[in-house]
C-alpha positions in Angstrom: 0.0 0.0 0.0 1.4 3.1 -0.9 2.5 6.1 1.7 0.9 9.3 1.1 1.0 10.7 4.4 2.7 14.6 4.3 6.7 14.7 4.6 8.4 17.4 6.5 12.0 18.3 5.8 14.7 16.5 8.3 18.0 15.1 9.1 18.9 11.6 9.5 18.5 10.4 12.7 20.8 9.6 15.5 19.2 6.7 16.8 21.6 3.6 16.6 19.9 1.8 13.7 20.5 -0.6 10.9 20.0 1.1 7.6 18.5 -0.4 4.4 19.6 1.8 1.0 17.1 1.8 -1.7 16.9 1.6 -5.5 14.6 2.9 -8.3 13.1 0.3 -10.3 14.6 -2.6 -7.8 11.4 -3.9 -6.7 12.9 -7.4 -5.8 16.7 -6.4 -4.7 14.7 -3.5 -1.9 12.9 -6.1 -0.5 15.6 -8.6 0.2 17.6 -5.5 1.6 14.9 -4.1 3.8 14.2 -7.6 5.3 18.1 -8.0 5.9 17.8 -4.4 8.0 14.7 -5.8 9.6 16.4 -9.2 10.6 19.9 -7.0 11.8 18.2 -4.4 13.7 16.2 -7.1 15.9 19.4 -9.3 16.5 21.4 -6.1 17.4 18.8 -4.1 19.2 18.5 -1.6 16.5 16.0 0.6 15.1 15.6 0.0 10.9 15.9 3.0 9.1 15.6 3.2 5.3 17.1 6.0 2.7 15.2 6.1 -0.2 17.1 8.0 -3.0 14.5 8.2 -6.0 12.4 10.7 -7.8 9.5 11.9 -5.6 7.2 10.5 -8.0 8.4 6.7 -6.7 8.6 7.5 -2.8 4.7 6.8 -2.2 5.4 2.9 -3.4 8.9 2.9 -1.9 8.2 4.7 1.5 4.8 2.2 1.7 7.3 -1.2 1.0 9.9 0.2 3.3 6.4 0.6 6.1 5.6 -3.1 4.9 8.8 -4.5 5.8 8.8 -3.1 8.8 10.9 -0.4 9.2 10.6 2.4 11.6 11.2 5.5 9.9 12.3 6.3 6.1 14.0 9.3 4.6 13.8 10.1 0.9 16.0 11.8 -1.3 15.0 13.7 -4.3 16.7 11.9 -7.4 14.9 14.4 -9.6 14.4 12.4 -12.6 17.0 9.9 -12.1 19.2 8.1 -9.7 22.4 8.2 -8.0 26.0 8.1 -9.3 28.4 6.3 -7.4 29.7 9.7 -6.0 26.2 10.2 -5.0 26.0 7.4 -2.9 29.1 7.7 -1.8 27.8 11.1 -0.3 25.0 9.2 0.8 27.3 6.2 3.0 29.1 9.3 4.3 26.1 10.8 5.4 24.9 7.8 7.2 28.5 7.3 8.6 28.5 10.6 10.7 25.2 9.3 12.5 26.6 6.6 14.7 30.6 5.7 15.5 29.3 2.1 14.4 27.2 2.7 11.3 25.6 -0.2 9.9 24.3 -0.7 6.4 22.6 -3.2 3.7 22.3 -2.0 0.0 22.0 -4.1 -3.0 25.1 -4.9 -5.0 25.5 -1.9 -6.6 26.3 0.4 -3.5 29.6 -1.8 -3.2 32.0 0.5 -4.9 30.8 3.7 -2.9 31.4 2.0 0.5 34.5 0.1 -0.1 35.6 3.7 -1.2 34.4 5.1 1.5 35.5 2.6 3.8 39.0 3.1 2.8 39.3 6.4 1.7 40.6 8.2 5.3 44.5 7.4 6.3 43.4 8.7 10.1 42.9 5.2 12.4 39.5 4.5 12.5 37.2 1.7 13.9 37.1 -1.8 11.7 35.1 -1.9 9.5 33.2 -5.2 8.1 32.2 -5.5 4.2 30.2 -8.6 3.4 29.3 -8.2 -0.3 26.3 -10.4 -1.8 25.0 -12.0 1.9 22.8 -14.7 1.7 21.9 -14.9 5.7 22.6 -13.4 8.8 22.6 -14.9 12.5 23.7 -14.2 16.3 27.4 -14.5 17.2 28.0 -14.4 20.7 26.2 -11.7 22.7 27.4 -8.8 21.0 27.8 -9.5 17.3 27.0 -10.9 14.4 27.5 -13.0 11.6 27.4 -12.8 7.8 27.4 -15.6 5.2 27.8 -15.4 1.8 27.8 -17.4 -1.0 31.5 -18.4 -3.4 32.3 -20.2 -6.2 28.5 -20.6 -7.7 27.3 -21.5 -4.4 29.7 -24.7 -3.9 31.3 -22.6 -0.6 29.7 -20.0 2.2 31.9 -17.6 3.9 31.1 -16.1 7.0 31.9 -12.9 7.9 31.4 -12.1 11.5 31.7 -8.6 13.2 33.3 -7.2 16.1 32.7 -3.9 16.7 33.2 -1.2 14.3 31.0 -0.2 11.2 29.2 -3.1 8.8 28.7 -2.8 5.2 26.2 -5.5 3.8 24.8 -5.8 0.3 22.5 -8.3 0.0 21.4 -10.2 -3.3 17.9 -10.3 -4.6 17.3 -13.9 -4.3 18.2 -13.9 -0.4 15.8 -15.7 1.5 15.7 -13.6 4.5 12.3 -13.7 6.8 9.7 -11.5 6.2 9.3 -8.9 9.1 7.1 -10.6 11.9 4.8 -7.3 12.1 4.4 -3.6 10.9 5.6 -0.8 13.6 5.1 2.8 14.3 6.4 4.7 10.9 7.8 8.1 10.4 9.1 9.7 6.5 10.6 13.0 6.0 12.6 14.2 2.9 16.4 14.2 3.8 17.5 18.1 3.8 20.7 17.5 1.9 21.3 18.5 -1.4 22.4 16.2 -4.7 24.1 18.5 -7.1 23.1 17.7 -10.6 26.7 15.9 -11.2 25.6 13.0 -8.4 22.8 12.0 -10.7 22.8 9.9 -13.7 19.7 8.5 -15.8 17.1 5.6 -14.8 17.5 2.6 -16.5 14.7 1.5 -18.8 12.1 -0.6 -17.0 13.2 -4.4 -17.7 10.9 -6.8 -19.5 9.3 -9.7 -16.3 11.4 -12.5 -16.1 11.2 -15.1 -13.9 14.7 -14.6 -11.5 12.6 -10.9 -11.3 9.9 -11.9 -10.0 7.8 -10.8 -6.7 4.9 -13.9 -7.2 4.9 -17.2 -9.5 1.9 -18.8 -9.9 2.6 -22.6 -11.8 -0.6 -23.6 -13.2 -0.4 -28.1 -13.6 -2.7 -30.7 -14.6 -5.3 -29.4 -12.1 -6.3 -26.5 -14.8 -6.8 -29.4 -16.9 -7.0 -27.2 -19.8 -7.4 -23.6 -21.3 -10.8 -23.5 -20.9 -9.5 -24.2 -16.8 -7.2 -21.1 -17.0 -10.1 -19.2 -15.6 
């Protein structure tokens, strides 16, 4: 169901949470990522937050998926008329960083580049920092961290990433069977007040054809149709 409540203007929160990065036209990959944040956030204690960089046109459906999945409170970005460049996300990842001293994040695959840049790109000592790319499955560790698997080698190996401390960098892949979120909770959305400079932007991607890996329901009809004239 879509969100149309009114959006004030805000900053990101400062509420240790576990926060779930969005794309346009990623129906699929967002909901494997929001149900990763969902699934952190109650092993770790944390709230799940969602950043939602799109044109305003798509935050209604995203902002009422991100509700569904049950996270807590969503902040959109205005992508204008297209989406983020990897410099815009990385301006994004830094954003997010200055929240907490332990920032924790899922994305889909393509946020990988901007925070293994941004992960690396101070010489100053900083806190570890954990990058599992393409998790699969998430689970306690001990009573104060977690652990990451991820799939290798076509799915022959899983690696397991676990953290200790520090900030956590996870991007998830679509076909992740993480659980859905047990219930709905109280819901805030505001627009992010931070500005994206035309040169963070880049063009959407023309809507892909349905495929099957793509998508959200498959219904298989059998031999109880019978035939067309069953189809009904």
């Amino acid at each position: 169901e879509e969100y149309h409540a009114p959006l004030k203007k805000g900053a990101l929160s400062q509420d240790r949470a576990v926060w779930a990065l969005l794309d346009p036209h990623e129906q699929k990959a967002n909901i494997a990522v929001l149900r990763a944040a969902r699934l952190a956030a109650d092993l770790s204690g944390r709230k799940a937050s969602a950043v939602i960089p799109a044109p305003n046109g798509m935050w209604p459906s995203l902002l009422g998926l991100a509700k569904a999945q049950g996270c807590e409170q969503a902040f959109c970005v205005d992508a204008r008329d297209g989406r983020l460049s990897n410099e815009g996300k990385r301006k994004i990842v830094r954003a997010i960083q200055m929240t907490a001293d332990e920032a924790f994040l899922c994305a889909g695959p393509e946020w990988t580049g901007a925070f293994a840049y941004v992960a690396g790109e101070s010489d100053a000592p900083r806190s570890p920092v954990l990058l599992c790319s393409r998790g699969t499955g998430i689970e306690k560790e001990g009573e104060d961290s977690l652990s990451f698997s991820a799939q290798s080698y076509e799915g022959k190996l899983v690696r397991r990433f676990v953290q200790k401390g520090g900030s956590s960098f996870i991007t998830t892949v679509p076909e992740a069977d993480f659980p859905v979120a047990a219930k709905e909770r109280p819901f805030s959305a505001s627009v992010l007040d931070v500005a994206i400079a035309p040169d963070l932007l880049m063009s959407l991607p023309p809507v892909a054809a349905p495929t099957l890996s793509q998508a959200d329901v498959i219904i298989d009809l059998g031999y109880g149709i019978k035939d067309k004239a069953g189809l009904e």
